[in-house]
ZARO-621860 format. One record per atom (N, C-alpha, C): x, z, y; residue in one letter. Coordinates in steps of 0.2 Angstrom, whole numbers, plus 5000, padded with zeros to 4 digits. Layout:
N
+------+------+------+-----+
!    u !    w !    v ! res !
+------+------+------+-----+
!    X !    Z !    Y !   A !
...
+------+------+------+-----+
***
This chain:
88
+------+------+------+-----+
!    u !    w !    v ! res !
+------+------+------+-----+
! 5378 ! 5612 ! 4685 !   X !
! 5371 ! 5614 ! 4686 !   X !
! 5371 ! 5618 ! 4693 !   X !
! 5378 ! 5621 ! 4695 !   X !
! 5377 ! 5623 ! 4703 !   X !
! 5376 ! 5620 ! 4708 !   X !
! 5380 ! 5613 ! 4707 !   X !
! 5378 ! 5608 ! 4711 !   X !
! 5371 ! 5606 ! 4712 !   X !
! 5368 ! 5603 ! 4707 !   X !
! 5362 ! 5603 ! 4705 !   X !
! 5357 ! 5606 ! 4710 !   X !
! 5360 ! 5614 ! 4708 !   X !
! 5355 ! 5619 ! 4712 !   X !
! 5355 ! 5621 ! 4718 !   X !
! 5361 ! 5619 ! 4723 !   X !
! 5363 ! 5619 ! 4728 !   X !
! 5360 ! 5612 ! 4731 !   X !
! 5361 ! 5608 ! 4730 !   X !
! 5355 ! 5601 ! 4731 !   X !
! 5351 ! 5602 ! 4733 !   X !
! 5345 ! 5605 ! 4727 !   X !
! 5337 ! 5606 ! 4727 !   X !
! 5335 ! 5613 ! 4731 !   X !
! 5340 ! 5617 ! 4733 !   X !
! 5337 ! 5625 ! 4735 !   X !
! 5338 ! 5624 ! 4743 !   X !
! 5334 ! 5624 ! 4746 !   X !
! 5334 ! 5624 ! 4753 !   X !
! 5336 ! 5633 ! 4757 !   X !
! 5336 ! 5633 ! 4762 !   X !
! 5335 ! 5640 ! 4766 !   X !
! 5329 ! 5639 ! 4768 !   X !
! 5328 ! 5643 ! 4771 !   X !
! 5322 ! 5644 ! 4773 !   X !
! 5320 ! 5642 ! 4780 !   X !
! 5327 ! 5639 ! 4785 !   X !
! 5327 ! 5635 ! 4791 !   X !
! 5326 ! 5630 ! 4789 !   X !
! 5331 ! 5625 ! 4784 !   X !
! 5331 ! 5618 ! 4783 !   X !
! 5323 ! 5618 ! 4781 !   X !
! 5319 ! 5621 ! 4776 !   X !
! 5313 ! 5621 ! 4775 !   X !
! 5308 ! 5621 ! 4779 !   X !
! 5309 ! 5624 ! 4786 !   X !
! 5304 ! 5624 ! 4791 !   X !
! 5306 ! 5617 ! 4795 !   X !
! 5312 ! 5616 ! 4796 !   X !
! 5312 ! 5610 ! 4799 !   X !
! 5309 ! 5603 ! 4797 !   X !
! 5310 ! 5603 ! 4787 !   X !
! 5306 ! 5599 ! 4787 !   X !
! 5297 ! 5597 ! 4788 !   X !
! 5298 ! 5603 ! 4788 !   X !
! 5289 ! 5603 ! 4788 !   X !
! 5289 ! 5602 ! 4795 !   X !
! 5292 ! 5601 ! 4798 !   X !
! 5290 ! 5599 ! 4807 !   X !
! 5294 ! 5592 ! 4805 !   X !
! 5298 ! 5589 ! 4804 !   X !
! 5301 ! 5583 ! 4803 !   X !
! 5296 ! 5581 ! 4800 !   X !
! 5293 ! 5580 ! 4796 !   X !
! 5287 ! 5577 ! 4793 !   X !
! 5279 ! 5576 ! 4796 !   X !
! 5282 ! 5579 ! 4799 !   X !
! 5276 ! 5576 ! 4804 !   X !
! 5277 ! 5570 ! 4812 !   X !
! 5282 ! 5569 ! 4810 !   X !
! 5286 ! 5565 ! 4816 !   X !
! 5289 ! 5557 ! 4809 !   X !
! 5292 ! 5558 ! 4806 !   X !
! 5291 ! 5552 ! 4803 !   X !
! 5294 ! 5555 ! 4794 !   X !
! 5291 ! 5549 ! 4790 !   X !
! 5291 ! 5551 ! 4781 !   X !
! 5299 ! 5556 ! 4781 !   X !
! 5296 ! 5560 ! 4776 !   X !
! 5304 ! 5563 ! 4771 !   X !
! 5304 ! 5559 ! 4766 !   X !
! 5312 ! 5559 ! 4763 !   X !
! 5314 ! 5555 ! 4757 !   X !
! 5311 ! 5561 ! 4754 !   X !
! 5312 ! 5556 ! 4749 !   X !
! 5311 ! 5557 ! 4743 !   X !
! 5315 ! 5564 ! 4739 !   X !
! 5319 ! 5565 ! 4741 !   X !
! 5326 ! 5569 ! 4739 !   X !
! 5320 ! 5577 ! 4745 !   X !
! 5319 ! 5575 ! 4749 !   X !
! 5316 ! 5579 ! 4757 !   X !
! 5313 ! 5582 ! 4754 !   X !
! 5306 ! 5577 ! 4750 !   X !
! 5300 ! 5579 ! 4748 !   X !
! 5302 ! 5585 ! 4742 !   X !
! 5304 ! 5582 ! 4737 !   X !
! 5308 ! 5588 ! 4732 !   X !
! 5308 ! 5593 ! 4732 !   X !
! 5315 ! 5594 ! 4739 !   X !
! 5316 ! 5600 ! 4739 !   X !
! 5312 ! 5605 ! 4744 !   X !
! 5307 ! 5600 ! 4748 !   X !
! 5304 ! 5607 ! 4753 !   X !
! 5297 ! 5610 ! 4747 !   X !
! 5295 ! 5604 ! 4741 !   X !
! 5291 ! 5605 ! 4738 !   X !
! 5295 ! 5613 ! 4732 !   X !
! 5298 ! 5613 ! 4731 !   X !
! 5300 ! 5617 ! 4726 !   X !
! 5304 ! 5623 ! 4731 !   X !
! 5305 ! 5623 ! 4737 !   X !
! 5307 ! 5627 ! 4742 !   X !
! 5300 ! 5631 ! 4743 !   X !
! 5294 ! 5628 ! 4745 !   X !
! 5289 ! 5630 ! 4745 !   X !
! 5284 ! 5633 ! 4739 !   X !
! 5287 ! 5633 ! 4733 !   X !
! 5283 ! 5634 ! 4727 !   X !
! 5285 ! 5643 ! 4726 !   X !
! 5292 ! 5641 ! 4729 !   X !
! 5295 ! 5649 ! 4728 !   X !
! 5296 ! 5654 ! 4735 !   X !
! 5294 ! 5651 ! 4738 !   X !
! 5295 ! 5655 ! 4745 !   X !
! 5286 ! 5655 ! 4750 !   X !
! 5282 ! 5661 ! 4748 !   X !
! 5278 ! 5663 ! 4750 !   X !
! 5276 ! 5663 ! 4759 !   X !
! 5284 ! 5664 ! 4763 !   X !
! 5282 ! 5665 ! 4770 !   X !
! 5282 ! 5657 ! 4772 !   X !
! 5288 ! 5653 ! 4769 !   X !
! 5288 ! 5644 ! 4769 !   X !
! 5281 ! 5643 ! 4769 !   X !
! 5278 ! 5644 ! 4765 !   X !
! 5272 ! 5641 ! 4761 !   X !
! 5268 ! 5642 ! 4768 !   X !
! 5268 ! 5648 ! 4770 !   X !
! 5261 ! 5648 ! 4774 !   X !
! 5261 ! 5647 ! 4781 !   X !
! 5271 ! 5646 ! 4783 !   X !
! 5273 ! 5641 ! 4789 !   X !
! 5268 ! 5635 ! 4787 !   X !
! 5271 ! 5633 ! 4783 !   X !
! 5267 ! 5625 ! 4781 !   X !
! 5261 ! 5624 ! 4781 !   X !
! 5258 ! 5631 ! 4778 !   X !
! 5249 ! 5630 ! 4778 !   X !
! 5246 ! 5630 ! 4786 !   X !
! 5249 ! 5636 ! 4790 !   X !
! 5248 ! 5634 ! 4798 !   X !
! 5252 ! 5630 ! 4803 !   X !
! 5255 ! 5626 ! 4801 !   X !
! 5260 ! 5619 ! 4803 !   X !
! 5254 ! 5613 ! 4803 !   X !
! 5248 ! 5612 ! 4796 !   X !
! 5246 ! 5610 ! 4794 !   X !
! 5238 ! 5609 ! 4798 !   X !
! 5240 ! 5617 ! 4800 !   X !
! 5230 ! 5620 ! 4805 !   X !
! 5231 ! 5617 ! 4813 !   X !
! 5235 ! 5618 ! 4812 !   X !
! 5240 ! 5617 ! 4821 !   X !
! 5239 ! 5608 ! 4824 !   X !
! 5244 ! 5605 ! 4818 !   X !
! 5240 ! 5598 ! 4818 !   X !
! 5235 ! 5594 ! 4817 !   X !
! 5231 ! 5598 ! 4814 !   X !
! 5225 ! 5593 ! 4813 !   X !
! 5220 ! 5597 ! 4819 !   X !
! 5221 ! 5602 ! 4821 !   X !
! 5217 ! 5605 ! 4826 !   X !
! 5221 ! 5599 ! 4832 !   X !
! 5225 ! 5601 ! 4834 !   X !
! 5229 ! 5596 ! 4839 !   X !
! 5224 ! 5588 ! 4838 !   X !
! 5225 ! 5586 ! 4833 !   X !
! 5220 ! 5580 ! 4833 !   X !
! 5214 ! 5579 ! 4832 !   X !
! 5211 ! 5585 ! 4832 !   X !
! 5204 ! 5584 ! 4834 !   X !
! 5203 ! 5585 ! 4844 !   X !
! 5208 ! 5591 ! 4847 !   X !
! 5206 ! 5588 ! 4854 !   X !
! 5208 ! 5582 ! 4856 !   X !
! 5215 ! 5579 ! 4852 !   X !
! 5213 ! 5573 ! 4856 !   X !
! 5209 ! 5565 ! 4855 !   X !
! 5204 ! 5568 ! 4848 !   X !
! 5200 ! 5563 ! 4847 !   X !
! 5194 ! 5565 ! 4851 !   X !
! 5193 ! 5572 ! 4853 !   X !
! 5189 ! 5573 ! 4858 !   X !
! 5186 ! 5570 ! 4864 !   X !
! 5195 ! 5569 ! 4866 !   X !
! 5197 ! 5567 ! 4874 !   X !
! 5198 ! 5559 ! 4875 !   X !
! 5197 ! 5555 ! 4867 !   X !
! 5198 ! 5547 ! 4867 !   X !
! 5206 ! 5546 ! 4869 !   X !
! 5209 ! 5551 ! 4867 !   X !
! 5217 ! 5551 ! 4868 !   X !
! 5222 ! 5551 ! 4860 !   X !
! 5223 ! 5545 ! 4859 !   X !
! 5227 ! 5545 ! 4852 !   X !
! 5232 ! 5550 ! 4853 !   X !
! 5232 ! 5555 ! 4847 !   X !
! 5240 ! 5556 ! 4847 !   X !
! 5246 ! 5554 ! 4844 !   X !
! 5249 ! 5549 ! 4847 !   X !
! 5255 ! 5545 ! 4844 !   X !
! 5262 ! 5548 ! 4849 !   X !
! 5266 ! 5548 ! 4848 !   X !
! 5272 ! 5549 ! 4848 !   X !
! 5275 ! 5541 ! 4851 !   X !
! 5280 ! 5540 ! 4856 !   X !
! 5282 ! 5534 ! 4854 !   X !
! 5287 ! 5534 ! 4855 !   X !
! 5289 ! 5529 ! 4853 !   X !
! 5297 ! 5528 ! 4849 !   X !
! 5303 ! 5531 ! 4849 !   X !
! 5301 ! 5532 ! 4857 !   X !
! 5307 ! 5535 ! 4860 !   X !
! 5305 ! 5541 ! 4860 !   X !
! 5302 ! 5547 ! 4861 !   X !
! 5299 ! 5552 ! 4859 !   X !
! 5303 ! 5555 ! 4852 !   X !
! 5302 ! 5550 ! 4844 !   X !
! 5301 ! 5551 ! 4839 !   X !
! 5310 ! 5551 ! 4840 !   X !
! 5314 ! 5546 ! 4841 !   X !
! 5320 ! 5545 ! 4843 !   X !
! 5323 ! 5551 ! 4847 !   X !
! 5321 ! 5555 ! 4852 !   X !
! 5323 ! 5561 ! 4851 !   X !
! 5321 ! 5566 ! 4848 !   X !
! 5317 ! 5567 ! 4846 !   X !
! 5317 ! 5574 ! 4838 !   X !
! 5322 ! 5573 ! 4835 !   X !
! 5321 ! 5566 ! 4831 !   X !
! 5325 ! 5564 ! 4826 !   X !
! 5333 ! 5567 ! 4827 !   X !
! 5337 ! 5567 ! 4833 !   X !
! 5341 ! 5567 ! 4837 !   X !
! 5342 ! 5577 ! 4837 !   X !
! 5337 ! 5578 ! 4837 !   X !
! 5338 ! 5586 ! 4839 !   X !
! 5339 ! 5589 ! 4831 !   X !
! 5335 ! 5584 ! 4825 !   X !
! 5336 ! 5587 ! 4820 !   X !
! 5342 ! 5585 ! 4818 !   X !
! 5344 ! 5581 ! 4816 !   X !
! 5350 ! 5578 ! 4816 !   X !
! 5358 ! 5582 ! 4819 !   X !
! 5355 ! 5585 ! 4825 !   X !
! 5362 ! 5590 ! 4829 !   X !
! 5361 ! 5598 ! 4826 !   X !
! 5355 ! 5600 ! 4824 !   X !
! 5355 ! 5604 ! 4820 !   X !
! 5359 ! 5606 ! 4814 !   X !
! 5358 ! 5600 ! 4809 !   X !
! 5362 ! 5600 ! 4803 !   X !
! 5370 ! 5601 ! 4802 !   X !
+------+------+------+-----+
***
């Protein structure tokens, strides 16, 4: 059962991170879980995540203002990835 529950319980960095990771490309399945039940019990996560959430969609309205998609490309996405990754 410890195992189990060291799997599923995040910190509360790994948890931010995902919520910025998720917005750069999908979380697994195992990702989605754990930031979900990270967030169901961690109040200050919760409302990173609610304003992570105001942040980007506001972002995407100036630049549907300015006729400027906001896309990431590839190689952009491939460094996050990279930053998240040396974190861990």
């Amino acid at each position: 059962m410890g195992k189990i529950m060291n799997t599923l319980v995040l910190s509360c960095k790994k948890a931010t991170e995902l919520i910025e990771k998720r917005g750069v490309v999908k979380l697994s399945p195992k990702e989605k879980i754990q930031l979900s039940m990270h967030t169901s019990i961690c109040s200050a996560c919760k409302k990173y995540e609610e304003q992570s959430e105001i942040i980007e969609k506001s972002l995407e309205q100036i630049h549907q203002k300015n006729n400027k998609p906001m896309k990431l490309s590839s190689e952009k996405k491939e460094q996050i990835m990279k930053m998240f990754d040396k974190n861990n």
